[in-house]
Biopython code that builds the backbone (N, CA, C, O; Angstrom):
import numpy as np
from Bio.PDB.StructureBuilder import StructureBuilder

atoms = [
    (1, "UNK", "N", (-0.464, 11.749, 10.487)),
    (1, "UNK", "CA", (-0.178, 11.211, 9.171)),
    (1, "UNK", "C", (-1.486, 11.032, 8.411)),
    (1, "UNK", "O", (-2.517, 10.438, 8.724)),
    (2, "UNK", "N", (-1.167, 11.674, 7.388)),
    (2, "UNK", "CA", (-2.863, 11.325, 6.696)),
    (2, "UNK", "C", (-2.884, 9.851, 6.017)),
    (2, "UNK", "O", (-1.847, 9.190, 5.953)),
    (3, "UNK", "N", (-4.100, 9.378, 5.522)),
    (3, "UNK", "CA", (-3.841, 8.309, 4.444)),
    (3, "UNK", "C", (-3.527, 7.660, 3.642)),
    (3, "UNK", "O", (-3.430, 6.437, 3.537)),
    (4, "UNK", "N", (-3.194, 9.118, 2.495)),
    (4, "UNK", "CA", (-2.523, 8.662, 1.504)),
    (4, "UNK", "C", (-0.234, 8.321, 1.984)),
    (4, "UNK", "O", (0.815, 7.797, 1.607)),
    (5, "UNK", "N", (-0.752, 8.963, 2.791)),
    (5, "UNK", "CA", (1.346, 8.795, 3.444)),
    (5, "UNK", "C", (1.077, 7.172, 4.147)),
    (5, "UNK", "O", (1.969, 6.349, 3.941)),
    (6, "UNK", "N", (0.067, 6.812, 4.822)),
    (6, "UNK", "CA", (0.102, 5.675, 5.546)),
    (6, "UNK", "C", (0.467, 5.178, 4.304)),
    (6, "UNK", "O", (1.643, 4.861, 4.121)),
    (7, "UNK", "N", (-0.733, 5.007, 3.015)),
    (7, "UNK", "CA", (-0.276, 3.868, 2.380)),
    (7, "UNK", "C", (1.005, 3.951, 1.579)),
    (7, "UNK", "O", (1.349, 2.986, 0.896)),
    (8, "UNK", "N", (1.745, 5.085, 1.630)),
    (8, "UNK", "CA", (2.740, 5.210, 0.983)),
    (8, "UNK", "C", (3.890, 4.330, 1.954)),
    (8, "UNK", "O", (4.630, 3.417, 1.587)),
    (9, "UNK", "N", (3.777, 4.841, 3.080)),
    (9, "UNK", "CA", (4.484, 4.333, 4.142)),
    (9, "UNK", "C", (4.271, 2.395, 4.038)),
    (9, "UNK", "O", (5.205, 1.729, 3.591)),
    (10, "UNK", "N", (3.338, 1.907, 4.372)),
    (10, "UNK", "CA", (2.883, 0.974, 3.988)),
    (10, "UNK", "C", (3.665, 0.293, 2.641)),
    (10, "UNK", "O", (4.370, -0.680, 2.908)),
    (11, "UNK", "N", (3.624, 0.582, 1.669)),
    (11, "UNK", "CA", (4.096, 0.534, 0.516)),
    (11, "UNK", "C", (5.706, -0.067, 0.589)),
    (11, "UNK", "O", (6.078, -1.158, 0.158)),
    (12, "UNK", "N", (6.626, 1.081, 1.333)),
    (12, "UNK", "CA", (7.798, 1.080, 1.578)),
    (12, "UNK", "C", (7.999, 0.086, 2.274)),
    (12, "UNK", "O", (8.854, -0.705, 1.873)),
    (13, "UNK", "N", (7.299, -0.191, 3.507)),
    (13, "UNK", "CA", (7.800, -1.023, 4.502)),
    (13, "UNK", "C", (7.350, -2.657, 3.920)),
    (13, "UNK", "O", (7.992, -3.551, 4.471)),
    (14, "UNK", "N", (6.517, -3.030, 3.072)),
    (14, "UNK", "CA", (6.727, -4.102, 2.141)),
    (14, "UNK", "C", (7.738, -4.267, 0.767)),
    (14, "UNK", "O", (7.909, -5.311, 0.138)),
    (15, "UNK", "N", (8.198, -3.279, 0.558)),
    (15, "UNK", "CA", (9.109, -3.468, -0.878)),
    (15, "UNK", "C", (8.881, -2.999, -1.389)),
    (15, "UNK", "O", (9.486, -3.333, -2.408)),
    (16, "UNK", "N", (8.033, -1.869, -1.688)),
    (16, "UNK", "CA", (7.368, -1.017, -2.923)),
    (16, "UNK", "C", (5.661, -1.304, -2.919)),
    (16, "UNK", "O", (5.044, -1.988, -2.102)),
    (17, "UNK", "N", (5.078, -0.511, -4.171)),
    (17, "UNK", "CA", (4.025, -0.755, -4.164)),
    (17, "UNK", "C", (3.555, -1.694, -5.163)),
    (17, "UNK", "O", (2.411, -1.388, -5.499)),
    (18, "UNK", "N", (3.964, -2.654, -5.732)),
    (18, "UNK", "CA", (4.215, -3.636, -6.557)),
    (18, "UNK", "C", (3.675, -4.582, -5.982)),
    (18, "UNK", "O", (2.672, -5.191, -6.353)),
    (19, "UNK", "N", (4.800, -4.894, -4.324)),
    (19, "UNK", "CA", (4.731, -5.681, -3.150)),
    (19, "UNK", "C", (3.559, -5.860, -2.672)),
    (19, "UNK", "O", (2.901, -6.870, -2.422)),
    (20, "UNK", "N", (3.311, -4.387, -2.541)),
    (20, "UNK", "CA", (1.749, -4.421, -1.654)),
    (20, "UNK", "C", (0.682, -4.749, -2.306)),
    (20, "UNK", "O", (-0.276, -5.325, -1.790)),
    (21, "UNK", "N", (0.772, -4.353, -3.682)),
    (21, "UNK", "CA", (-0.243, -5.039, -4.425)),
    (21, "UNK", "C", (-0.534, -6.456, -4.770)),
    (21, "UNK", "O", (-1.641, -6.968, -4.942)),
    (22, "UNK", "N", (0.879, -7.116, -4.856)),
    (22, "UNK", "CA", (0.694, -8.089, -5.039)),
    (22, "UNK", "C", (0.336, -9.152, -3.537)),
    (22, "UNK", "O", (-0.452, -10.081, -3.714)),
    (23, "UNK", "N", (0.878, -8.975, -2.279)),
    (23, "UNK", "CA", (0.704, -9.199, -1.128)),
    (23, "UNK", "C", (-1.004, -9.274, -1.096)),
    (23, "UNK", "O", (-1.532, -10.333, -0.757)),
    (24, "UNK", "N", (-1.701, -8.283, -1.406)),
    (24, "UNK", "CA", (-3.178, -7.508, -1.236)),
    (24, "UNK", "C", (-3.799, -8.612, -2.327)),
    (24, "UNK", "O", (-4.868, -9.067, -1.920)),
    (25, "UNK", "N", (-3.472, -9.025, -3.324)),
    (25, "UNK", "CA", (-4.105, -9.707, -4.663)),
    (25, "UNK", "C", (-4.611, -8.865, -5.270)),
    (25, "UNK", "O", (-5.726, -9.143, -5.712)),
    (26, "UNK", "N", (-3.997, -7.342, -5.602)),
    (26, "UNK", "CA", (-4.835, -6.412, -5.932)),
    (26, "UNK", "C", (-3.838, -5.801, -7.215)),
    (26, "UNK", "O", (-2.794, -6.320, -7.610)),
    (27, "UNK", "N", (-4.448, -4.613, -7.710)),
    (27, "UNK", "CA", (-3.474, -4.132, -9.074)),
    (27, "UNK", "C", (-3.437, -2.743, -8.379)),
    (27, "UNK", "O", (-3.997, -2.404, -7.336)),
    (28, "UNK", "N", (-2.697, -2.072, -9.150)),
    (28, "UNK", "CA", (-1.862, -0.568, -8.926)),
    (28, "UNK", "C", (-2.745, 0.110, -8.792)),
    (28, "UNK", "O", (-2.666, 1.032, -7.980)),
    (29, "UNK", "N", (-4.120, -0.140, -9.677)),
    (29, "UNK", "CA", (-5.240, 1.158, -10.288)),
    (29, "UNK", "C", (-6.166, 0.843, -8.924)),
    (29, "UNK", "O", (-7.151, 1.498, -8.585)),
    (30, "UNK", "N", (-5.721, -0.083, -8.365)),
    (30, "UNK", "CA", (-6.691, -0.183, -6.868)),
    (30, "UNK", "C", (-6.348, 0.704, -5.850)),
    (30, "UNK", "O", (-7.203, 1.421, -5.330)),
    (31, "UNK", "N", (-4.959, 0.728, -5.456)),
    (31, "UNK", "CA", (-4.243, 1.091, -4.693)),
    (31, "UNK", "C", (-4.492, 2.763, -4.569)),
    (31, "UNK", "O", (-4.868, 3.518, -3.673)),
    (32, "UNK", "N", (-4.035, 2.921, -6.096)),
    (32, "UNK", "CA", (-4.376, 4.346, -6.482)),
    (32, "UNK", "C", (-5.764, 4.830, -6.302)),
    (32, "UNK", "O", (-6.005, 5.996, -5.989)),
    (33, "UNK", "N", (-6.637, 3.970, -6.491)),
    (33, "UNK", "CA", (-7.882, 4.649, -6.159)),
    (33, "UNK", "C", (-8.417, 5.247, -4.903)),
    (33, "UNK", "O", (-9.493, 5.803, -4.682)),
    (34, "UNK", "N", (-7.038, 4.903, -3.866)),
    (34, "UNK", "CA", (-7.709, 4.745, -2.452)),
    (34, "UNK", "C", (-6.972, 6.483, -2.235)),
    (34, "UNK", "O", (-7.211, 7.103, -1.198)),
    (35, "UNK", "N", (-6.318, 6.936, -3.062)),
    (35, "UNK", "CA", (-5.590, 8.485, -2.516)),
    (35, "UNK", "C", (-6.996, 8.949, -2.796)),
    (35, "UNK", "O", (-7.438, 9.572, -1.831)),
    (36, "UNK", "N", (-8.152, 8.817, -4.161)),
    (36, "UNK", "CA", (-8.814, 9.542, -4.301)),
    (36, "UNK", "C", (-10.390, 9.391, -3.143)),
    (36, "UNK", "O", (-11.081, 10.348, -2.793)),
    (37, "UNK", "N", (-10.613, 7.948, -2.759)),
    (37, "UNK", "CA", (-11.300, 7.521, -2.025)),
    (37, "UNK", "C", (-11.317, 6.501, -1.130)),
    (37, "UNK", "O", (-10.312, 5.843, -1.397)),
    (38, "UNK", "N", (-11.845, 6.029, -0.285)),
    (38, "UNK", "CA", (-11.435, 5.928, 1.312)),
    (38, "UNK", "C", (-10.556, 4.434, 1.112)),
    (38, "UNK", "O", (-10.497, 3.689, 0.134)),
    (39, "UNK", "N", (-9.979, 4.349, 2.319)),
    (39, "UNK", "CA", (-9.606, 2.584, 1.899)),
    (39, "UNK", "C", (-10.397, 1.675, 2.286)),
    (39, "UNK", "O", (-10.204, 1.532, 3.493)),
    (40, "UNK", "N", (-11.228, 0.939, 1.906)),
    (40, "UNK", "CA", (-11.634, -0.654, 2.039)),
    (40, "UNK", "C", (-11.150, -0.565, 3.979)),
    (40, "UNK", "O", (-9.992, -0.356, 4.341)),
    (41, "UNK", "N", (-12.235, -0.759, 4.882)),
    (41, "UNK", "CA", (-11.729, -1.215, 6.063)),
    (41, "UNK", "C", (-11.206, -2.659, 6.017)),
    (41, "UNK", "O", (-10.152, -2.772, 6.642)),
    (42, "UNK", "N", (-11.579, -3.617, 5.541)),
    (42, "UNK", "CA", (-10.907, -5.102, 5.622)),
    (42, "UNK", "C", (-9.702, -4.734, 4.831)),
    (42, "UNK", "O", (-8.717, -5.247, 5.362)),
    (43, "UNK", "N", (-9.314, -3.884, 3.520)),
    (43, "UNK", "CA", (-8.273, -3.388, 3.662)),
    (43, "UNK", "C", (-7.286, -3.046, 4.752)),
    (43, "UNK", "O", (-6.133, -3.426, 4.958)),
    (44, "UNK", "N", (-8.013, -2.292, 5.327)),
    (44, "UNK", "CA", (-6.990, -1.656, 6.448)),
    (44, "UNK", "C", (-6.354, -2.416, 6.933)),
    (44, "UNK", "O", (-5.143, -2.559, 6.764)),
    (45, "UNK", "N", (-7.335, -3.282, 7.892)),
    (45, "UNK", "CA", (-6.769, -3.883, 8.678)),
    (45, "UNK", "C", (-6.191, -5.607, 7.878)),
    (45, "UNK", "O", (-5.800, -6.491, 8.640)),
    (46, "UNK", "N", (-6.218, -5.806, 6.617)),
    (46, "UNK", "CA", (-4.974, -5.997, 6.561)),
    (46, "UNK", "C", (-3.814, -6.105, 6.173)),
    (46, "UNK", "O", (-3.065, -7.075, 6.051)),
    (47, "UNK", "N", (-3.618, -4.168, 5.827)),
    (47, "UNK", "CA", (-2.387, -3.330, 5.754)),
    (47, "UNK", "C", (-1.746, -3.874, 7.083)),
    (47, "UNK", "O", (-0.633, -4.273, 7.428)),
    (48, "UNK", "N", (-3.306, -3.653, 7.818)),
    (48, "UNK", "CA", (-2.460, -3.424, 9.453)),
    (48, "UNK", "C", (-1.398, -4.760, 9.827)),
    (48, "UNK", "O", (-0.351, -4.620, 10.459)),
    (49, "UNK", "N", (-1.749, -5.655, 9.462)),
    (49, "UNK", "CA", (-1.346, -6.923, 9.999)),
    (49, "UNK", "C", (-0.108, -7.386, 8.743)),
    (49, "UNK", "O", (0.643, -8.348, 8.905)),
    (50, "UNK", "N", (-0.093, -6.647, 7.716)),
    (50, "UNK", "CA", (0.889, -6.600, 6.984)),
    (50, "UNK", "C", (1.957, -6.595, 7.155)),
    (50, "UNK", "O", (2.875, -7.383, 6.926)),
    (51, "UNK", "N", (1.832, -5.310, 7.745)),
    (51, "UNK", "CA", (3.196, -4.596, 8.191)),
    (51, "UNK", "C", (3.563, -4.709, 9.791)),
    (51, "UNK", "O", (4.338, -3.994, 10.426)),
    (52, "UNK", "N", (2.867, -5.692, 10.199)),
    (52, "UNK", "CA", (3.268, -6.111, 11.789)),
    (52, "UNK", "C", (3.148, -4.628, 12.560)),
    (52, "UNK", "O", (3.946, -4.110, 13.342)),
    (53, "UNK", "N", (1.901, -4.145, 12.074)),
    (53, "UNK", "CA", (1.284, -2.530, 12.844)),
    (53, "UNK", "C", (2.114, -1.689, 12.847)),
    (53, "UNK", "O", (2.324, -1.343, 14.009)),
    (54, "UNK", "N", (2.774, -1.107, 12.080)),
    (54, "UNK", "CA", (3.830, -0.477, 11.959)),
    (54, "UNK", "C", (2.878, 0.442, 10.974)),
    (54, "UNK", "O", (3.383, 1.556, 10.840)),
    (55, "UNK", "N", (1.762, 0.304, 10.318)),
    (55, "UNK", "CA", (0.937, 1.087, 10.009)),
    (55, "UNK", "C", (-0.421, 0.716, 10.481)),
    (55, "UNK", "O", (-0.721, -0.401, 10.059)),
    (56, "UNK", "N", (-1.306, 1.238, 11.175)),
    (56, "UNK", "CA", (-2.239, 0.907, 12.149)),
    (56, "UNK", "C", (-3.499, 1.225, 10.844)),
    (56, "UNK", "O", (-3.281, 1.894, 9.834)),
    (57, "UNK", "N", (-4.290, 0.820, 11.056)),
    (57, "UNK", "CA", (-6.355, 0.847, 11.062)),
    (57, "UNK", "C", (-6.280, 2.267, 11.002)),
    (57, "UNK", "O", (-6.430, 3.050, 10.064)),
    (58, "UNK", "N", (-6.002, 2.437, 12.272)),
    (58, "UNK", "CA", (-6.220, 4.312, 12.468)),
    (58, "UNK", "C", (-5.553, 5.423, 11.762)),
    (58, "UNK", "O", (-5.804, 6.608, 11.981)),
    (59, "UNK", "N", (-4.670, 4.978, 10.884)),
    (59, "UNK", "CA", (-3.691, 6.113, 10.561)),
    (59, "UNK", "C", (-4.511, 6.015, 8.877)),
    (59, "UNK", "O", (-4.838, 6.877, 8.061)),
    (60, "UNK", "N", (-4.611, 4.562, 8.905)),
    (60, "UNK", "CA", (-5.430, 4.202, 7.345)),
    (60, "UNK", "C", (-6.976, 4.855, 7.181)),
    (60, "UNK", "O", (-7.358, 5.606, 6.284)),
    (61, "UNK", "N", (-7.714, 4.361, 8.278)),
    (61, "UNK", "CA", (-8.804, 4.654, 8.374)),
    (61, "UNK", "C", (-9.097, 5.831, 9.604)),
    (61, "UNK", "O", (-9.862, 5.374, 10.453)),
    (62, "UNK", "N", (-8.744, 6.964, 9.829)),
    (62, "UNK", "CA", (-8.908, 7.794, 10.991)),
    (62, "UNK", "C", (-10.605, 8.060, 11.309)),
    (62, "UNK", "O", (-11.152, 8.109, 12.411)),
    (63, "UNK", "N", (-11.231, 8.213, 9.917)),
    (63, "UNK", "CA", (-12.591, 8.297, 10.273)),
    (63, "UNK", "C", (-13.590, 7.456, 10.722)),
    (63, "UNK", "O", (-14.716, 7.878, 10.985)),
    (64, "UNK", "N", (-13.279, 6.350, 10.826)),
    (64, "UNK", "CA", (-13.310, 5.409, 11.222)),
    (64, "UNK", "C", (-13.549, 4.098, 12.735)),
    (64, "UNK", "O", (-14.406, 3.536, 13.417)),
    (65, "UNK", "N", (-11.269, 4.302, 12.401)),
    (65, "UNK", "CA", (-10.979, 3.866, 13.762)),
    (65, "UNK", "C", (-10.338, 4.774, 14.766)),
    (65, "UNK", "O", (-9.124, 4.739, 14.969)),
    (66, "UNK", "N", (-11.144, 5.583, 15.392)),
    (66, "UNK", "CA", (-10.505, 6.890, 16.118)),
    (66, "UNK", "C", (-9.458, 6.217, 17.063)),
    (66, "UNK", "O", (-8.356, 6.766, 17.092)),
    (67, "UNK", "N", (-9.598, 5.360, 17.664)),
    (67, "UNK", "CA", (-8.956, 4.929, 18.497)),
    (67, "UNK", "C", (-9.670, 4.816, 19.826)),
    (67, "UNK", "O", (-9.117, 3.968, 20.527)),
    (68, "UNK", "N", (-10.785, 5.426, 20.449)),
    (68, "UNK", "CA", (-11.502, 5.474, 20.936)),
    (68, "UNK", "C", (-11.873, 4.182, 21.670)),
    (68, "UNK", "O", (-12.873, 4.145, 22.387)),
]
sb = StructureBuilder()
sb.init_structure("model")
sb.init_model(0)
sb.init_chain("A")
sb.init_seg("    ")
for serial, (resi, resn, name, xyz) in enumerate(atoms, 1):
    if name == "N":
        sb.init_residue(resn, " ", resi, " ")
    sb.init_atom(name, np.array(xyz, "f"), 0.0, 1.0, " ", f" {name:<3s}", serial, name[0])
structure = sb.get_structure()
């Protein structure tokens, strides 16, 4: 799964991306910025903890958190 589907995925599994933004304390034009460039790791992880890992660090951040 690449990034931009995590956070889409992400998105869904809070209510939309409205949700997530508002969850995040963040606006739309943030969110959006992350298809064009990387996500915020304290982001990630906490997408990750958002969504009760149902979207991981790694799927957000692969370059990153290999899993390794």
């Amino acid at each position: 799964m690449t990034p931009d589907k995590a956070i889409d995925l992400a998105a869904a599994i809070v209510g939309g991306k409205g949700a997530l933004c508002k969850a995040l304390n963040l606006n739309r034009q943030a969110i959006h910025n992350w298809k064009r460039h990387k996500i915020p790791l304290t982001r990630a992880i906490e997408i990750e903890k958002l969504t009760n890992f149902e979207v991981t660090r790694e799927m957000l951040r692969p370059d990153f958190f290999n899993g390794n």
